[in-house]
C-alpha positions as a Markdown table, in Angstrom:
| # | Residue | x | y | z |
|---|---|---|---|---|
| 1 | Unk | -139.1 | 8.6 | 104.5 |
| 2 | Unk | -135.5 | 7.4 | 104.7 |
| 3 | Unk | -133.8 | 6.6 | 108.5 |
| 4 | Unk | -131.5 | 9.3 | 109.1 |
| 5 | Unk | -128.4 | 9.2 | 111.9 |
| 6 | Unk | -130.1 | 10.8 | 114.5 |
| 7 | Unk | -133.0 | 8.0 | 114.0 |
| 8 | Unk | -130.2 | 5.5 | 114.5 |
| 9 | Unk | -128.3 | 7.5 | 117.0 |
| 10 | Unk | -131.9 | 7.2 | 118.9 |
| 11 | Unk | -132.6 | 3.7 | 118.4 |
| 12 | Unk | -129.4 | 2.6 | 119.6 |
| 13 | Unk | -129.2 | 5.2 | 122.5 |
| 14 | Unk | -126.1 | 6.6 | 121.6 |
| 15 | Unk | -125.0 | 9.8 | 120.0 |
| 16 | Unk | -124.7 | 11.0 | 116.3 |
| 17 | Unk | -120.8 | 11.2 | 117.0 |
| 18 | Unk | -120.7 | 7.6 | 118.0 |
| 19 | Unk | -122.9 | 6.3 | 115.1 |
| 20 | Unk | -120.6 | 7.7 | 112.7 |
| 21 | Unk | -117.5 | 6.6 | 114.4 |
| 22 | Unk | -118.7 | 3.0 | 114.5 |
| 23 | Unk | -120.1 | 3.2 | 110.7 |
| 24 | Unk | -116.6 | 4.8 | 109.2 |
| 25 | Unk | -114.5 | 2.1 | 111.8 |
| 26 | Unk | -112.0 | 4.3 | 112.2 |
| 27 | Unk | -112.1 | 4.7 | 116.5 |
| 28 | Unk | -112.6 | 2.8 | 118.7 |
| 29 | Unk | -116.3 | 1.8 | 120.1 |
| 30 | Unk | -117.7 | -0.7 | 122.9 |
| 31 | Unk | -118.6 | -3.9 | 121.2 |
| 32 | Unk | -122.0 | -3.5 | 123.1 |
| 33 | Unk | -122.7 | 0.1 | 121.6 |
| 34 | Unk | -121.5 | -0.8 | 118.2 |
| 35 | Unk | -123.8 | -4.0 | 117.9 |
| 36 | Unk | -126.4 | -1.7 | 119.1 |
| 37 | Unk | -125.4 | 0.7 | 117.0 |
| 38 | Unk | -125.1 | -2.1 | 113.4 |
| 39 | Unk | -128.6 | -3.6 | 114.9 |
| 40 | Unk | -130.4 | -0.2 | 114.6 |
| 41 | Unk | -128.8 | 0.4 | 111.4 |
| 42 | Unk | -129.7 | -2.9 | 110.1 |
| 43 | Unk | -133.8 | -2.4 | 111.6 |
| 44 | Unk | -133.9 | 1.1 | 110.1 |
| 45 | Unk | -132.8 | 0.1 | 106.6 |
| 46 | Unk | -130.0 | 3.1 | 107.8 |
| 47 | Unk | -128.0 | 3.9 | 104.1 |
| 48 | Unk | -125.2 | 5.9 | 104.2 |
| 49 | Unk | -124.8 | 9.1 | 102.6 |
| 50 | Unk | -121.6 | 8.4 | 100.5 |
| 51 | Unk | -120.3 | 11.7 | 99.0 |
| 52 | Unk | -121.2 | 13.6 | 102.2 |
| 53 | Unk | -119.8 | 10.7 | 104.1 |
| 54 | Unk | -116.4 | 10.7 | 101.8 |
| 55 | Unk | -116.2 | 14.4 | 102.1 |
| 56 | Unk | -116.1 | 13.8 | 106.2 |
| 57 | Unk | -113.9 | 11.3 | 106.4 |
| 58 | Unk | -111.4 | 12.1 | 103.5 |
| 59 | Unk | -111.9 | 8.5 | 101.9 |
| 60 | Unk | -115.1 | 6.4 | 100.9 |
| 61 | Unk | -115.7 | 2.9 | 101.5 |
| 62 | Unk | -114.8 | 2.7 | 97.1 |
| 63 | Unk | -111.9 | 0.4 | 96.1 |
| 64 | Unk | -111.3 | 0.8 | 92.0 |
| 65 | Unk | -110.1 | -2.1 | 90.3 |
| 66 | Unk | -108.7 | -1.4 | 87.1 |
| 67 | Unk | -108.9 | -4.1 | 84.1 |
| 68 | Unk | -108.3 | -4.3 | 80.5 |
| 69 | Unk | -111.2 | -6.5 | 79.7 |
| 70 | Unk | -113.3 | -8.2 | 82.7 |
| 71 | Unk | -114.4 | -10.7 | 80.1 |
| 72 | Unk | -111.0 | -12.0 | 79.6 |
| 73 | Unk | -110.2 | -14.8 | 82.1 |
| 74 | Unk | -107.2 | -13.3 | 82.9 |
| 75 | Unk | -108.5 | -10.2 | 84.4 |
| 76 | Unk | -111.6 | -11.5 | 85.5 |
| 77 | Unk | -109.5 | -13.9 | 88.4 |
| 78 | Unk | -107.6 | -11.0 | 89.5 |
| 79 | Unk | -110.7 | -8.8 | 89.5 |
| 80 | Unk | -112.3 | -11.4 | 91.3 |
| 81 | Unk | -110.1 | -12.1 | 94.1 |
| 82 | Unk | -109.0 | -8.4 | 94.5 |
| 83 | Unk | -112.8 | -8.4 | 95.3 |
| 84 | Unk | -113.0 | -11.6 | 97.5 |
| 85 | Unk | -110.1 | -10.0 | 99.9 |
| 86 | Unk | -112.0 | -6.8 | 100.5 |
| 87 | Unk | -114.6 | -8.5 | 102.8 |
| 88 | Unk | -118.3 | -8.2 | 102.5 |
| 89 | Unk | -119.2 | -4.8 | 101.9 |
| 90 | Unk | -121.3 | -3.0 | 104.9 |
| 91 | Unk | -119.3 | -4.8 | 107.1 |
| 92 | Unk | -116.5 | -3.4 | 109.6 |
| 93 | Unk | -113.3 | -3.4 | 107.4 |
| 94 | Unk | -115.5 | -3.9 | 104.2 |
| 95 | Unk | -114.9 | -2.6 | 101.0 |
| 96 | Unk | -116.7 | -1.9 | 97.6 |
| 97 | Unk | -115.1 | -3.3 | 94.3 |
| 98 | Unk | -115.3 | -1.4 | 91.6 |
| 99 | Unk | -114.5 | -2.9 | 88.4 |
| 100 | Unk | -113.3 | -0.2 | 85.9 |
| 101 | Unk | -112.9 | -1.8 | 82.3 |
| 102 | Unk | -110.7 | 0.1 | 80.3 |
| 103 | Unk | -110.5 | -1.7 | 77.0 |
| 104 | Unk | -106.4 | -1.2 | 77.1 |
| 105 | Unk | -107.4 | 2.8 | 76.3 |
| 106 | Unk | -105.0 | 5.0 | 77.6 |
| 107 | Unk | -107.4 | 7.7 | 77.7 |
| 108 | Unk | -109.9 | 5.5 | 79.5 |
| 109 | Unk | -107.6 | 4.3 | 82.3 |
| 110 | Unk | -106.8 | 8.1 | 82.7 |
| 111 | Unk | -110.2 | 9.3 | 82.9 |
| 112 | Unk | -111.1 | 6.1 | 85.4 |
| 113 | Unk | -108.4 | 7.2 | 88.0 |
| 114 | Unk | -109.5 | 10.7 | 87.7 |
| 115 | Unk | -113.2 | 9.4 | 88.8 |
| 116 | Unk | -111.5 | 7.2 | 91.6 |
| 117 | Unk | -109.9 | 10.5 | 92.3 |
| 118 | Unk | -113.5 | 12.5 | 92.4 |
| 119 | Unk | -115.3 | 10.3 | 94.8 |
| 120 | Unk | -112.0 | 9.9 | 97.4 |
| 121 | Unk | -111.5 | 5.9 | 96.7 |
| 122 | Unk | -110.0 | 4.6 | 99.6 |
| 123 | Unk | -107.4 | 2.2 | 97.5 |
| 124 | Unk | -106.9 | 1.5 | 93.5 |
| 125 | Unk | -105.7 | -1.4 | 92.2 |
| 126 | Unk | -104.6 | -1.2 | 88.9 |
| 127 | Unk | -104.0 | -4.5 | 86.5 |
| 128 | Unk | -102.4 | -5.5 | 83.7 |
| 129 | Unk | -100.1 | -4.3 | 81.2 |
| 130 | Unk | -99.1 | -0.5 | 80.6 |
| 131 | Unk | -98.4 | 1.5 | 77.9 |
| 132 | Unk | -94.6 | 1.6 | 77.3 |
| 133 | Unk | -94.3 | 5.3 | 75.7 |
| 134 | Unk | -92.4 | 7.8 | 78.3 |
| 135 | Unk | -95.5 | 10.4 | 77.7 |
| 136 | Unk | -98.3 | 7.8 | 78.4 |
| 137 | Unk | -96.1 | 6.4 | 81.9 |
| 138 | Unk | -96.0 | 10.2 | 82.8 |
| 139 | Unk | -100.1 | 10.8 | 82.8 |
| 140 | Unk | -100.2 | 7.7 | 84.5 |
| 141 | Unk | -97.7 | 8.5 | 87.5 |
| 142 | Unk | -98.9 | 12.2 | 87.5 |
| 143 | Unk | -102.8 | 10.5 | 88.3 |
| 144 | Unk | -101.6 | 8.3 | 90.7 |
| 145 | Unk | -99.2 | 11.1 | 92.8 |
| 146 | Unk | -102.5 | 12.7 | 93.2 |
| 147 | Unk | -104.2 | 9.8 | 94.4 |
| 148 | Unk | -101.7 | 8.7 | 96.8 |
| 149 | Unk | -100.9 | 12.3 | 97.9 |
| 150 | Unk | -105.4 | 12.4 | 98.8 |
| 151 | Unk | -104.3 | 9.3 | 100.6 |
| 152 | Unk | -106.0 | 6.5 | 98.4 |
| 153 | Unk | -103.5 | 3.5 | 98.8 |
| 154 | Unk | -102.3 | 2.5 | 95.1 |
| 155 | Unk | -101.3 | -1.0 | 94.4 |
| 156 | Unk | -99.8 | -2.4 | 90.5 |
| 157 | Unk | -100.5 | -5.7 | 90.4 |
| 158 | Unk | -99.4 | -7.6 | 86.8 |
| 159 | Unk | -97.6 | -3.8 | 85.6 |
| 160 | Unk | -94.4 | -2.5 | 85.7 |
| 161 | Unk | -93.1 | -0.1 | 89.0 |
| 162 | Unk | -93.3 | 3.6 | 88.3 |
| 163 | Unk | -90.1 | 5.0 | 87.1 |
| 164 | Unk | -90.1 | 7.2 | 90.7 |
| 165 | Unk | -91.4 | 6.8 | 94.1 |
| 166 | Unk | -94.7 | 7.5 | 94.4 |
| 167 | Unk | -95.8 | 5.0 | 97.4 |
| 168 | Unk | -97.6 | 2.4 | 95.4 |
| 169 | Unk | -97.3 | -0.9 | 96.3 |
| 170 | Unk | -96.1 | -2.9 | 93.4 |
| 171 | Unk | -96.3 | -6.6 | 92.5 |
| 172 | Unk | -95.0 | -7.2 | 89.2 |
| 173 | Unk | -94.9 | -10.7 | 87.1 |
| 174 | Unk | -91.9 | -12.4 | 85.4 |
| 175 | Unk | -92.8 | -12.2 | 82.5 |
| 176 | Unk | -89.1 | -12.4 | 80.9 |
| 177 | Unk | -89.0 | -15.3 | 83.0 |
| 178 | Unk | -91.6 | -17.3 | 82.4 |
| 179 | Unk | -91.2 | -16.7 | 78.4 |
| 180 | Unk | -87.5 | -17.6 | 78.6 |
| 181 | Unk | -88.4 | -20.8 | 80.4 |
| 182 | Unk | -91.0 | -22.2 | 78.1 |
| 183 | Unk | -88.2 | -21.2 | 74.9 |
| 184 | Unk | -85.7 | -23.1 | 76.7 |
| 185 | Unk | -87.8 | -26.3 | 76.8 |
| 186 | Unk | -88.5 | -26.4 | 73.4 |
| 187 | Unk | -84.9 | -25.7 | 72.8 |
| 188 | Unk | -84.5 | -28.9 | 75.0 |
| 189 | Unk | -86.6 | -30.9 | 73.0 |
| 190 | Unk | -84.5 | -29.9 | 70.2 |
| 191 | Unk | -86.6 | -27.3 | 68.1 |
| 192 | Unk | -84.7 | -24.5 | 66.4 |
| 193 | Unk | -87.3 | -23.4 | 64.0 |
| 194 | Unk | -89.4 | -21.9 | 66.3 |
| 195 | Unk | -92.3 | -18.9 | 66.0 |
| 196 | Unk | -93.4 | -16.1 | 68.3 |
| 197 | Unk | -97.0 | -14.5 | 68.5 |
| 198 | Unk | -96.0 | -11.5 | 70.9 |
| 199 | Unk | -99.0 | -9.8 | 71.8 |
| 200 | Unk | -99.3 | -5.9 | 70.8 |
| 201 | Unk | -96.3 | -3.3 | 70.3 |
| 202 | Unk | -96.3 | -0.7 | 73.0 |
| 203 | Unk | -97.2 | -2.9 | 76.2 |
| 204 | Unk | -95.3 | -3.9 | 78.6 |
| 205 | Unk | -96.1 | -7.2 | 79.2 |
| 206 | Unk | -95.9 | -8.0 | 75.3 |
| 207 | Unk | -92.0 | -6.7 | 75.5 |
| 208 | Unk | -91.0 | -8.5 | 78.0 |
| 209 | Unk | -92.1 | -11.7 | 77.2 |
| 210 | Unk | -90.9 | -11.6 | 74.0 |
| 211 | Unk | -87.5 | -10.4 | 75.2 |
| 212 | Unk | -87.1 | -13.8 | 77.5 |
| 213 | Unk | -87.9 | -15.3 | 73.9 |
| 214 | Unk | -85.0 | -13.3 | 72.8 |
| 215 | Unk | -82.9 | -14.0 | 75.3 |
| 216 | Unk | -83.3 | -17.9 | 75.2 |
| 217 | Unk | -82.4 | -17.9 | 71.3 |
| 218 | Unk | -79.3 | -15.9 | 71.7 |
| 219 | Unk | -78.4 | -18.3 | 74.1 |
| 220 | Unk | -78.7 | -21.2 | 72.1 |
| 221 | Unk | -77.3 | -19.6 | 69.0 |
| 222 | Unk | -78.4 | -22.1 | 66.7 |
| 223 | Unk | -81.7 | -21.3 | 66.9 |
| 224 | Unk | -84.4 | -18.7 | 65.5 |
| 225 | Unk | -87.8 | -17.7 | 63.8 |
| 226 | Unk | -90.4 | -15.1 | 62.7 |
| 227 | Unk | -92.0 | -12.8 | 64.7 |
| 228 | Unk | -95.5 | -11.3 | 64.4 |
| 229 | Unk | -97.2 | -9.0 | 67.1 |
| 230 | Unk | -101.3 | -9.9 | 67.5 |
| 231 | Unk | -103.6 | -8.8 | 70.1 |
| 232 | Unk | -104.7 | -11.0 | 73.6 |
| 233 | Unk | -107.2 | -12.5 | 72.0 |
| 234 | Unk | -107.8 | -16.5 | 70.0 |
| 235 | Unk | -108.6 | -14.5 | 66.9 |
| 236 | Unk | -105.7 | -13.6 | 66.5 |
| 237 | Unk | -104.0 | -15.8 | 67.7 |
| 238 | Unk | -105.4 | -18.1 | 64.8 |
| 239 | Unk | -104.5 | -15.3 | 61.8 |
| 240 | Unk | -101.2 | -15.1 | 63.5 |
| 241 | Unk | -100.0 | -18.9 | 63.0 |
| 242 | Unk | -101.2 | -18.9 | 59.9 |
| 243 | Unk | -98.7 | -15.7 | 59.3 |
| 244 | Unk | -96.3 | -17.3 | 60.7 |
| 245 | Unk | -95.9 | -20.4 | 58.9 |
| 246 | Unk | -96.4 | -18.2 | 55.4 |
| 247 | Unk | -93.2 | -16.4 | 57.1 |
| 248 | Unk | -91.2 | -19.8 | 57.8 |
| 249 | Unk | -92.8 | -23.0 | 56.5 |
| 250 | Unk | -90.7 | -25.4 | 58.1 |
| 251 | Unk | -91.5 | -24.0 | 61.9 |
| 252 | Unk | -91.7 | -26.7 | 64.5 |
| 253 | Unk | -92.9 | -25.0 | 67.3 |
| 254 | Unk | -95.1 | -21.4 | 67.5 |
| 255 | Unk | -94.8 | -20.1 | 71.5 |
| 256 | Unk | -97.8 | -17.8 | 72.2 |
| 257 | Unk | -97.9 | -14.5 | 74.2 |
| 258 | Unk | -100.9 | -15.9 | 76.3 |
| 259 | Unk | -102.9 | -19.3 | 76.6 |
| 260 | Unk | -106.2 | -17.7 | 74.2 |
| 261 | Unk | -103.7 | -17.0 | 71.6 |
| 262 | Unk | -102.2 | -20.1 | 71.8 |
| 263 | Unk | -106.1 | -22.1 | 71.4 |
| 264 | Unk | -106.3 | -19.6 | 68.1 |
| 265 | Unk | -102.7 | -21.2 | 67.2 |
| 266 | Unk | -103.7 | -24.9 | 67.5 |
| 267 | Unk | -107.1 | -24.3 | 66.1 |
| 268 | Unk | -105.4 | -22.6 | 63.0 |
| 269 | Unk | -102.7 | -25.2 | 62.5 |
| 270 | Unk | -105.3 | -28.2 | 62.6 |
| 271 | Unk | -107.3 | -26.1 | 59.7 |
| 272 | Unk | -103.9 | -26.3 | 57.9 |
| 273 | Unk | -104.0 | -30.4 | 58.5 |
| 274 | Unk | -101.2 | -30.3 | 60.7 |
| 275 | Unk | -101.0 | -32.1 | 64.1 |
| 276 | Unk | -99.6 | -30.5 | 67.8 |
| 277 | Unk | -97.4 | -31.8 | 68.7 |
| 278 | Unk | -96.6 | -34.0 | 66.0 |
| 279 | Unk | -96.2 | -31.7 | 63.5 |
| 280 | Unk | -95.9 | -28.1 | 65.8 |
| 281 | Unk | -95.7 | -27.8 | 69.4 |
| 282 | Unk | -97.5 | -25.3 | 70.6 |
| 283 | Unk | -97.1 | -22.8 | 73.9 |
| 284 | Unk | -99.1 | -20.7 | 75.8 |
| 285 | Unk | -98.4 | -18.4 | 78.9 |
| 286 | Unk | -100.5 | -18.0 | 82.4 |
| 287 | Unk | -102.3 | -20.8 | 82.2 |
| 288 | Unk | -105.7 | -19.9 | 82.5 |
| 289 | Unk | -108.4 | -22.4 | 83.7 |
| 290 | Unk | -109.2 | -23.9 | 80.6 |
| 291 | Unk | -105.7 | -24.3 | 79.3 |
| 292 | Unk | -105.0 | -28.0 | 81.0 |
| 293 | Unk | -108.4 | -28.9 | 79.4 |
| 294 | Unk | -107.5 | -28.1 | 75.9 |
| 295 | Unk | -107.0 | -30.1 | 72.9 |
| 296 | Unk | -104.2 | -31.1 | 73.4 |
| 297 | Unk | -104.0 | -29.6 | 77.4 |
| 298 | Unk | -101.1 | -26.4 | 76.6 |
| 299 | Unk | -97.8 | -26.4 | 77.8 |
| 300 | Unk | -97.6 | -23.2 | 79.8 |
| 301 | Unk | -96.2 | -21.0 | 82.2 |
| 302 | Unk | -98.0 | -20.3 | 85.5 |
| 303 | Unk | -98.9 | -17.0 | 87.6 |
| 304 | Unk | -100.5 | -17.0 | 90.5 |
| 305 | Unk | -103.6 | -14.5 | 89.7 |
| 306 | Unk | -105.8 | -15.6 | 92.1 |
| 307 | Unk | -102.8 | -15.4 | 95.4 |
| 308 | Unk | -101.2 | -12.2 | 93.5 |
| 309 | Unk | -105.1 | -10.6 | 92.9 |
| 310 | Unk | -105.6 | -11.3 | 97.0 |
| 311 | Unk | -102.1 | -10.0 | 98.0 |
| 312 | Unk | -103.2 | -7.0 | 95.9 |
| 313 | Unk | -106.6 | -6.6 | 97.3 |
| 314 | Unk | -104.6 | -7.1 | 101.0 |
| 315 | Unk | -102.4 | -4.5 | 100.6 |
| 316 | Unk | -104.8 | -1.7 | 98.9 |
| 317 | Unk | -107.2 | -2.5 | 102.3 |
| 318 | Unk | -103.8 | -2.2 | 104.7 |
| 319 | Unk | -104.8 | -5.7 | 105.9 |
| 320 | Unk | -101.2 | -6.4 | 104.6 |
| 321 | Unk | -97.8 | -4.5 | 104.9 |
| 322 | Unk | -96.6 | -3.3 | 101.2 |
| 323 | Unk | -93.3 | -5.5 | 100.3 |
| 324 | Unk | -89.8 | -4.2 | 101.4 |
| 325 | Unk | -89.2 | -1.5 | 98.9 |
| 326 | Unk | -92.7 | -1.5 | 97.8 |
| 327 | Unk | -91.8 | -3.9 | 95.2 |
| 328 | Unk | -92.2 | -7.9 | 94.6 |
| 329 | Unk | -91.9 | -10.1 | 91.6 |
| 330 | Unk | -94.2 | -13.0 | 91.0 |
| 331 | Unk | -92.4 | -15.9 | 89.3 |
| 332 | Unk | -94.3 | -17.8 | 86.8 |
| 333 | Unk | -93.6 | -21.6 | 87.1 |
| 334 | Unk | -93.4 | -23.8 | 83.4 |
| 335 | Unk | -96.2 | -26.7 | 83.4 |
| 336 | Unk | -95.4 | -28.7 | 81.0 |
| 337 | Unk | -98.0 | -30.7 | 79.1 |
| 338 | Unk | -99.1 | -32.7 | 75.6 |
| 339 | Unk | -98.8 | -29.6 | 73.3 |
| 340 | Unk | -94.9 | -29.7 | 73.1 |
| 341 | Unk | -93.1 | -32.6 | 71.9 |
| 342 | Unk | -90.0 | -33.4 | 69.9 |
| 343 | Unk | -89.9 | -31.5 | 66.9 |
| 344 | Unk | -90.5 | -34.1 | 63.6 |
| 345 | Unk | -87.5 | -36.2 | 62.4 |
């Protein structure tokens, strides 16, 4: 038969009230009568009673983490260290992760906060890009008002801010930036024949780094080249170089929305017989862990997912105050390696 509190409460030789009080962490206990209290909990294989415990306390112990796709580097890292920062679950302060995998459906992520919302998550972090349509950013803001209204804490980590206050935390990444520093090099290398593999229409993150594109080649004037819009993935990224070069031929350089796209890039342009960077220089963007390992190691530019994924994880727990305004931007830093070069004489 499982323990129940008053077993605990017994064991320990304390109350019920005081059990409670030093499971949910929220008051202040003796740290004699609370290790009494975990010690008892701990010899009585104590579990608690989460949805009854939730509906007492107006929160659970839940933290949602919101991906795209946990098997993509990318989101695994942030996931990952969202999780690392919550502390060990069971623990005073600790948190449970849970990883919600929305496969970039709209519908899914709606349905996942709507869950979060159901069993009174005490914080939501929610990843990567968002849907850039007025009606989609509406459902989304409408879920989270709930949420943050039932008191869940809501952090955007990697996404856009809400167009109105809502009090989520968010900590968005420069993407415009980092895309207009890696154009900018090649331009400095002298390429002005050069490709773009944005990722798909109608996310965020695929606009604005292809604006920084944009706005790098306006600046330059001399300078310009296809475009063609492919998903995150090296797939694609290999059928879009080879789209690419049936666009423009003579392209010297092909910059990639992310560092997977950019692998499918150099893996397609070998198949053609041609050589990065010898022939084409190649970019990718975040560089992920395997990027300085590729063949050649990719020119890239760098966000901090595993300090922005903890900062996240930090602020969802209240461990850390939101930013001033609720808002921070997360620069991305340009590593330069082998895969750009000089374009050909």
């Amino acid at each position: 038969m499982a323990a129940t509190l008053a077993d605990v409460a017994a064991r320990a030789g304390v109350s019920t009230a005081t059990v409670s009080r030093v499971l949910r962490g929220n008051y202040p206990v003796a740290e004699a009568t609370r290790s009494r209290v975990r010690r008892a909990v701990a010899e009585l294989d104590y579990v608690v009673n989460g949805p009854a415990s939730a509906l007492a306390a107006a929160s659970s112990d839940l933290v949602g983490v919101l991906v795209h796709d946990i098997a993509d580097p990318y989101f695994g890292i942030l996931a990952g260290a969202v999780q690392e920062s919550l502390g060990e679950p069971g623990a005073d302060g600790g948190r449970l992760a849970v990883v919600c995998g929305t496969r970039s459906s709209h519908e899914r992520e709606l349905a996942c906060l709507t869950m979060l919302l159901r069993q009174r998550a005490a914080a939501v972090v929610i990843t990567g890009s968002a849907r850039d349509d007025a009606e989609a950013v509406r459902a989304v803001t409408t879920r989270l008002r709930r949420l943050t209204e039932a008191g869940t804490r809501v952090v955007l980590c990697g996404r856009p801010p809400l167009p109105e206050d809502i009090g989520a935390g968010t900590l968005t990444f420069d993407n415009r930036g980092g895309a207009r520093k890696l154009t900018e090099h090649l331009l400095h290398l002298g390429h002005r024949r050069i490709g773009y593999l944005a990722g798909p229409r109608g996310r965020s993150t695929s606009r604005h780094r292809l604006e920084g594109h944009q706005e790098a080649l306006a600046a330059r004037g001399d300078a310009d080249g296809p475009v063609v819009h492919v998903s995150f993935d090296r797939a694609a990224g290999y059928d879009g170089a080879r789209a690419l070069l049936q666009k423009e031929p003579r392209l010297t350089a092909v910059v990639c929305a992310n560092d997977s796209v950019a692998l499918g890039a150099c893996a397609a342009l070998r198949d053609l017989g041609l050589q990065v960077p010898r022939d084409v220089s190649v970019t990718g963007f975040v560089d992920l862990p395997f990027s300085g390992d590729a063949m050649p190691p990719l020119t890239t530019a760098r966000l901090p997912l595993q300090e922005a994924g903890a900062r996240a994880g930090r602020i969802a727990t209240g461990a850390e105050e939101p930013p001033p305004g609720g808002l921070a931007s997360v620069s991305a830093e340009l590593i330069v390696r082998s895969s750009t070069a000089p374009p050909p004489s």
